[in-house]
N, C-alpha and C positions, 0 to 999 in steps of 0.2 A: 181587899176586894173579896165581895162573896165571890161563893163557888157558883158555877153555872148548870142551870137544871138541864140534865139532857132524859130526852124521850126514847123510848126501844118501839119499834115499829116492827109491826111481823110484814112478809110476805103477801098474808093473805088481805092485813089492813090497807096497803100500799094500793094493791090489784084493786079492793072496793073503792078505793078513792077516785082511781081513773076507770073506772067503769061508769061512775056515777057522774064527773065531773067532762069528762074527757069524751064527749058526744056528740053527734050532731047536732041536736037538741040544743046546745050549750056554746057554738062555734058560730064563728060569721066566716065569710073567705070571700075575695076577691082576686077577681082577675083582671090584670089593666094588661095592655100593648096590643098588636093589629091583631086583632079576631073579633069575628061577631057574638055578638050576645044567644043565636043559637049554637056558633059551636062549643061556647063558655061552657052555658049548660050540660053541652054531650060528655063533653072531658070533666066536669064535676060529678055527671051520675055516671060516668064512666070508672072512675077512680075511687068513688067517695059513695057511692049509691047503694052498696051491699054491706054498709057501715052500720048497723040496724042504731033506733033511739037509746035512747039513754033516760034513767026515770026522771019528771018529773026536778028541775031543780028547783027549790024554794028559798028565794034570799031574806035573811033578818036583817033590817033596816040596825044600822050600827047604833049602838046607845052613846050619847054624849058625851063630849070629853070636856068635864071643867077642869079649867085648872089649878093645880097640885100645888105650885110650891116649883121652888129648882130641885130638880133629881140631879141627881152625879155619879157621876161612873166611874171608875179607871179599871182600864184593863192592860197588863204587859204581855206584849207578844213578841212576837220574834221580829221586829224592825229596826232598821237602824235610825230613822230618826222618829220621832215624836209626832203626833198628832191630837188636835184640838176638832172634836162636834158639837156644834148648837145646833139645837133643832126646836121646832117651835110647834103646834099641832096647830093647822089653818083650816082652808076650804077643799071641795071637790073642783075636780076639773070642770071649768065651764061656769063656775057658781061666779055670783058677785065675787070682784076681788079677785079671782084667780091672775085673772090676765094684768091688774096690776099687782102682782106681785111677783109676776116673772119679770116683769120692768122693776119693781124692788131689785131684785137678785140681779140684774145686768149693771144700775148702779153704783150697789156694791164689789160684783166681782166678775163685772164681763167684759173684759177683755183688760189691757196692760194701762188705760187710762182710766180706769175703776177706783175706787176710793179706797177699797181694803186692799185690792193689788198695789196701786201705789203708795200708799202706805206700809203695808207691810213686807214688799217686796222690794220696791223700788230705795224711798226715802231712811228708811231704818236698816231694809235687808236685815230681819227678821227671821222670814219667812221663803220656801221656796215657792211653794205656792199657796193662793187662796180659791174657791170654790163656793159660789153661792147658787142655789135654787130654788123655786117650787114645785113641786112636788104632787100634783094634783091630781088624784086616784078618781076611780068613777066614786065611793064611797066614801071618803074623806081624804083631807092630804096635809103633807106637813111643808114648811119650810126648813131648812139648813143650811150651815157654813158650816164647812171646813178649812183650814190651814196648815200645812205643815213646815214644821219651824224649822231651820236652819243649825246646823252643828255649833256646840257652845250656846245655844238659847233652849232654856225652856220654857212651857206655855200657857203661863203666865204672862207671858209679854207681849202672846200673841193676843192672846184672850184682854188684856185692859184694852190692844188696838182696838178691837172688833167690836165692842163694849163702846167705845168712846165713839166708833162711826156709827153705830145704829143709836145713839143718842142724839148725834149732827145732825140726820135725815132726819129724826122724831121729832127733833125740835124746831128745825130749820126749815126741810123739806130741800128736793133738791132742786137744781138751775131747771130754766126749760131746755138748754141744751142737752145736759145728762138723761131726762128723754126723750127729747129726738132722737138721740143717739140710739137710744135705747129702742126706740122703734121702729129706726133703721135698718137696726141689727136683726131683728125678728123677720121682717118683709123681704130683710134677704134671706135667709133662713129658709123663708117657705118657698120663695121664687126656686129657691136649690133643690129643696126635696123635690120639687114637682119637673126638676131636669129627669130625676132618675125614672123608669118605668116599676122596675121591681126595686128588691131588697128591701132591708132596714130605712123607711124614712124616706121611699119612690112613692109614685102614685098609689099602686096597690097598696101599700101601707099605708096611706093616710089616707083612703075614701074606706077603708077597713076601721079604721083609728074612730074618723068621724060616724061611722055609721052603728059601732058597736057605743061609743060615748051619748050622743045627741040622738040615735035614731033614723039619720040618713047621711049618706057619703056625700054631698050636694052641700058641703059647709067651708068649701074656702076661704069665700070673700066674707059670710060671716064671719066665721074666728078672727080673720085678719082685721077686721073692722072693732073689735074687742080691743084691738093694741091699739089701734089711731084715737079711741075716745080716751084712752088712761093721760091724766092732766097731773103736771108736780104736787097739785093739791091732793089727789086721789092717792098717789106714791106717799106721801107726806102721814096723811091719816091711816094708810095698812101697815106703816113701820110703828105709830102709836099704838094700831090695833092689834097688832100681832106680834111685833118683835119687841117689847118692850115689858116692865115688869119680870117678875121670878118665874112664871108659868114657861119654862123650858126643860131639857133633858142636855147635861152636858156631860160629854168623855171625852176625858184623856186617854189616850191609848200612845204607849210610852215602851223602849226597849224593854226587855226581863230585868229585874235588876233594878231598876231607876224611878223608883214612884216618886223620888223628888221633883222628876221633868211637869208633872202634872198640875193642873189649874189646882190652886191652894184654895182651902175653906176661908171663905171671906174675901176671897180674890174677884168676886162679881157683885154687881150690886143687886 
């Protein structure tokens, strides 16, 4: 394994970055639970109004990612058991695709009757667990799986499973059941966030979410309506379009010690 490049940062670069970055100019905030929308305002310029701007931010539209080839990694760290990432470069949040591709990733590994869970979990016991998702940034996003394999296995074994389910769904496509399910899981999901008022994942977070993403907080029944159009044929063709072919980034990352636990060269197609 190469050596990893590391960067020295001064003090004074750290301070320009959140000067620059870290602004009102630059922030959204919301407030949900019983208050009015004038006393919202008074406690925002109350707290936040002597915050002065921040210059100017100008964003560069990201340049394209073709793809590479398989990249590979392995890195030993201090763990005791082993782990397997595939990762795939997709869409943005919100683009075509995205919302089936979080029904991709439930598929595969959402919840204990998933096809990489039960297989590598269940049926083999393999694996302690499996992890799938997308990944959908406002600027671009990736998909990945991870695994982590079980004492006496390495990942290699996890990696042919994982390799052999995303070629069943490429080529098969999956049941309509394994999407309903799959979008069962999602409408519960959101019916949940919107019990809480605050924190991570309540209301003020996701009319925050929606309004920094799309533009306005007013987007529930859209998003939600993104998951009720995704068809097994649509799941079918984003496993062709995107998780298939060499165009990934794979690591092992494996005790100190033991680079033998690692997906081997030639171990993927």
């Amino acid at each position: 394994m190469g050596s990893r490049k590391r960067t020295s940062w001064s003090a004074s670069t750290l301070r320009q970055f959140f000067q620059t970055y870290y602004t009102p100019n630059n922030a959204t905030l919301a407030i949900a639970g019983d208050i009015t929308a004038r006393d919202a305002r008074r406690l925002a310029e109350h707290y936040f109004g002597d915050v002065p701007r921040g210059p100017a931010v100008t964003r560069t539209p990201p340049p394209p990612v073709p793809p590479t080839g398989l990249v590979r990694a392995v890195l030993e760290d201090r763990v005791q058991l082993p782990r397997v990432y595939d990762a795939w470069h997709t869409v943005k949040a919100f683009s075509a695709d995205d919302a089936t591709l979080d029904v991709v990733a439930n598929v595969l590994a959402g919840g204990r009757s998933s096809r990489l869970y039960r297989r590598l979990v269940y049926e083999l016991q393999i694996a302690t667990d499996v992890v799938a998702f997308q990944d959908g940034s406002r600027l671009d996003g990736r998909f990945e799986v991870y695994a982590t394999a079980r004492p006496g296995h390495d990942l290699g074994e996890l990696q042919r499973v994982i390799d052999d389910e995303l070629k069943k769904l490429a080529d098969q496509g999956p049941t309509a059941r394994e999407v309903e399910r799959a979008q069962n899981t999602v409408e519960a999901q959101f019916l949940s966030r919107m019990e809480r008022v605050g924190g991570f994942g309540g209301k003020a977070d996701q009319l925050n979410y929606y309004n920094y993403f799309v533009g306005t907080p007013d987007y529930f029944q859209k998003d939600l309506e993104r998951y009720a159009r995704v068809t097994p044929a649509a799941v079918q063709r984003a496993a062709q379009t995107y998780l298939t072919g060499a165009h990934r980034v794979l690591l092992s990352v494996v005790p100190q010690g033991k680079p033998e636990l690692a997906v081997k060269e030639g171990a993927t197609p």
